[in-house]
C-alpha positions as CSV (number, residue, x, y, z in Angstrom):
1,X,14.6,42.6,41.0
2,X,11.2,41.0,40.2
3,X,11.4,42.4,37.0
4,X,14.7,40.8,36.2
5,X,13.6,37.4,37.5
6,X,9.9,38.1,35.1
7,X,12.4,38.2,32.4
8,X,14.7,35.6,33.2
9,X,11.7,33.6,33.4
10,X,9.8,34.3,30.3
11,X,13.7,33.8,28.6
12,X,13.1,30.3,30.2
13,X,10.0,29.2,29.4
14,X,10.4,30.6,25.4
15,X,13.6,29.0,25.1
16,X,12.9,25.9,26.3
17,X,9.3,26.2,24.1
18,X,11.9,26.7,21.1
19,X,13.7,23.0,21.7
20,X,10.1,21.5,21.6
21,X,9.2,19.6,18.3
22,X,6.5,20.6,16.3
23,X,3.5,17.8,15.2
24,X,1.0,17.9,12.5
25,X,-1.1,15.5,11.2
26,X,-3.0,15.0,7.7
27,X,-6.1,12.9,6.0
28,X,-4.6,11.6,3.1
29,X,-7.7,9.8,2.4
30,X,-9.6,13.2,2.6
31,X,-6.3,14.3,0.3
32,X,-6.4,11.7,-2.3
33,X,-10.2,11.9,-2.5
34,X,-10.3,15.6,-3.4
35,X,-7.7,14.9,-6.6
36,X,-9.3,14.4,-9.9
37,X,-6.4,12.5,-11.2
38,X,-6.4,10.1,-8.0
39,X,-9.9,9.5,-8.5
40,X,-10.2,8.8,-12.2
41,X,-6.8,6.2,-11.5
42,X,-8.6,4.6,-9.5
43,X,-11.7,4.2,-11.7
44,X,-9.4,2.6,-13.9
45,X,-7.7,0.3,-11.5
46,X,-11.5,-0.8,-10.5
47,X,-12.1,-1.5,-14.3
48,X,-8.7,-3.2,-14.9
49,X,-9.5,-5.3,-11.3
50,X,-13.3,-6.4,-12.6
51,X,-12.0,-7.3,-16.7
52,X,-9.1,-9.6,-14.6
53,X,-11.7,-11.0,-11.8
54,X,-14.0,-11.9,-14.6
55,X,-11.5,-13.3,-16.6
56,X,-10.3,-15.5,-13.4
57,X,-13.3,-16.4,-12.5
58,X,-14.4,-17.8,-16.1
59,X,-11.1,-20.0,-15.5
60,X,-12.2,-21.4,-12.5
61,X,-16.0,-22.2,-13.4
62,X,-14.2,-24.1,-16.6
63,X,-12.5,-26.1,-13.8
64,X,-15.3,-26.5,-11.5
65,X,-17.3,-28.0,-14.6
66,X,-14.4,-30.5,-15.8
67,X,-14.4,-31.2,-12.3
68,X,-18.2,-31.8,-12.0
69,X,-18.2,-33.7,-15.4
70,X,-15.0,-36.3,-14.5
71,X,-16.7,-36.9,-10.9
72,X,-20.4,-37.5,-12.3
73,X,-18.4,-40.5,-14.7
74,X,-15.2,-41.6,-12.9
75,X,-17.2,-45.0,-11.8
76,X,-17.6,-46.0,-15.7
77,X,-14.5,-44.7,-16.8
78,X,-11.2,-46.7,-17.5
79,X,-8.1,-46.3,-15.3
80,X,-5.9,-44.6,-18.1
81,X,-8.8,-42.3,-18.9
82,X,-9.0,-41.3,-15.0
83,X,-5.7,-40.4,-14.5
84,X,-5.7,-38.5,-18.3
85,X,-8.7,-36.6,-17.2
86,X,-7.0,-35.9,-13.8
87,X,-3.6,-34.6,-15.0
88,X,-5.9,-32.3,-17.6
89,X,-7.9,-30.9,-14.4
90,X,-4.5,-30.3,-12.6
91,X,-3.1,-28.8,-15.4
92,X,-6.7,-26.8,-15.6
93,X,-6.0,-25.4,-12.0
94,X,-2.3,-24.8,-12.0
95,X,-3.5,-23.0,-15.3
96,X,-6.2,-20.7,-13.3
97,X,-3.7,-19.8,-10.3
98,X,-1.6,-19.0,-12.8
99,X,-3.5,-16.6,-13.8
100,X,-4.7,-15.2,-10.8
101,X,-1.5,-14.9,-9.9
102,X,-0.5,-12.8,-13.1
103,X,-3.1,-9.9,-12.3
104,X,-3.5,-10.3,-8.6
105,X,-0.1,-11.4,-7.4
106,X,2.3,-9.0,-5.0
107,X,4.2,-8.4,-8.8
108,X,0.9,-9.1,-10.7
109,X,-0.8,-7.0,-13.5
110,X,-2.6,-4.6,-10.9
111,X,0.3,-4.2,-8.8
112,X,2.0,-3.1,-11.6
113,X,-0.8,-0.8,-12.5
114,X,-1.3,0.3,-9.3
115,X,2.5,1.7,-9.3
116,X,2.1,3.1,-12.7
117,X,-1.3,4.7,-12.1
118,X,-1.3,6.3,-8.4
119,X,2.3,6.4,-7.2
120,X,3.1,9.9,-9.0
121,X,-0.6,11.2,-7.3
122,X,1.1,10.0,-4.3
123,X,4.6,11.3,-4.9
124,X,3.4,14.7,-5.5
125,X,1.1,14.5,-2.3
126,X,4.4,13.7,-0.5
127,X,6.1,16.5,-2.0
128,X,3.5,18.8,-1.6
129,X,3.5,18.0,2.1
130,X,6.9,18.0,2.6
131,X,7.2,21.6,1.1
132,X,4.1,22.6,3.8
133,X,6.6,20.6,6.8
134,X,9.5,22.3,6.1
135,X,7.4,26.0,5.2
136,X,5.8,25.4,8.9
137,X,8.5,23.8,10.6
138,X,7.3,20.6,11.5
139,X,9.2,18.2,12.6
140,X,7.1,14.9,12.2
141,X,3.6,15.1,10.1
142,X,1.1,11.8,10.9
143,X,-1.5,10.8,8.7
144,X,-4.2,10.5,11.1
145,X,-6.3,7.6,9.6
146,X,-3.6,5.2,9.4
147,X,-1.4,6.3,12.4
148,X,1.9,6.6,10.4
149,X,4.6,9.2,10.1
150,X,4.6,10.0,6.8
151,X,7.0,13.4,7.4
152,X,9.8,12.9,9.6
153,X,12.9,15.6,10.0
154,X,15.6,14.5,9.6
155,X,17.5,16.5,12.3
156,X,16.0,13.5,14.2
157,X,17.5,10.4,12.7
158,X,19.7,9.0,14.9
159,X,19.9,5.9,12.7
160,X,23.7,6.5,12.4
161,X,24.5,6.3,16.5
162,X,22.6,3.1,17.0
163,X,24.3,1.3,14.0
164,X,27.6,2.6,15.5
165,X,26.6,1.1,18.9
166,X,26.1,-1.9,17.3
167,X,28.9,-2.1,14.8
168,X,31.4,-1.3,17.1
């Protein structure tokens, strides 16, 4: 009898052990930093980011100095002249975030090169993990410096139900 209820038991306990899910979580930051390829895109990025910055920069000191120059002689100069030398210096600056904007904008030059230059490092780091998740059975893998689930089963998603709550 005490051996039937040991065994009942120990069914129990590694059944109910089966239904749990299984965690794991990565350093993709320790991940990236041990790729060659990750490392040298982002050397390039850095080098694209300093040529634009410089370049941006030059733009505003050009404005700064028209600025500079038109305040040290707006007392001598004539109304029409003002207001030319005004429009030039707004024109200066719309010019300058303009530019800014092309290489450091959420669609700008470095965004562009960012996506062209690290997502596939990243997409294979995804696959790569997704391969180890589904080897290992996990069910959700974190990345442990930013918190996020970057692996989630999708036996899980119950995205379906609740939008069929809701839609009803």
């Amino acid at each position: 009898m005490k051996r039937l209820l040991f065994t009942v038991a120990l069914t129990l306990i590694f059944g109910a052990a089966s239904f749990a899910q299984k965690f794991a979580h990565v350093d993709t930051e320790y991940i990236l930093g041990k790729i060659p390829a990750y490392q040298q895109a982002q050397t390039k990025l850095d080098n694209y980011s300093k040529q634009w910055q410089a370049e941006v920069e030059a733009k505003f000191k050009e404005l700064d100095e028209m600025y500079k120059k038109y305040q040290a002689e707006a007392d001598i100069l004539p109304e029409a002249t003002k207001t030319k030398r005004e429009n030039e210096i707004i024109a200066k600056e719309k010019e300058a975030k303009e530019l800014q904007k092309k290489y450091f904008g959420n669609d700008g030059e470095l965004a562009k090169k960012r996506q062209e230059l690290i997502k596939p490092i990243q997409d294979n780091v995804y696959n790569a993990l997704k391969s180890v998740a589904t080897e290992a059975g996990y069910d959700y893998i974190f990345d442990k410096v930013t918190g996020d689930i970057i692996y989630a089963s999708e036996k899980y998603d119950e995205s379906d139900v609740v939008l069929k709550k809701i839609i009803k």
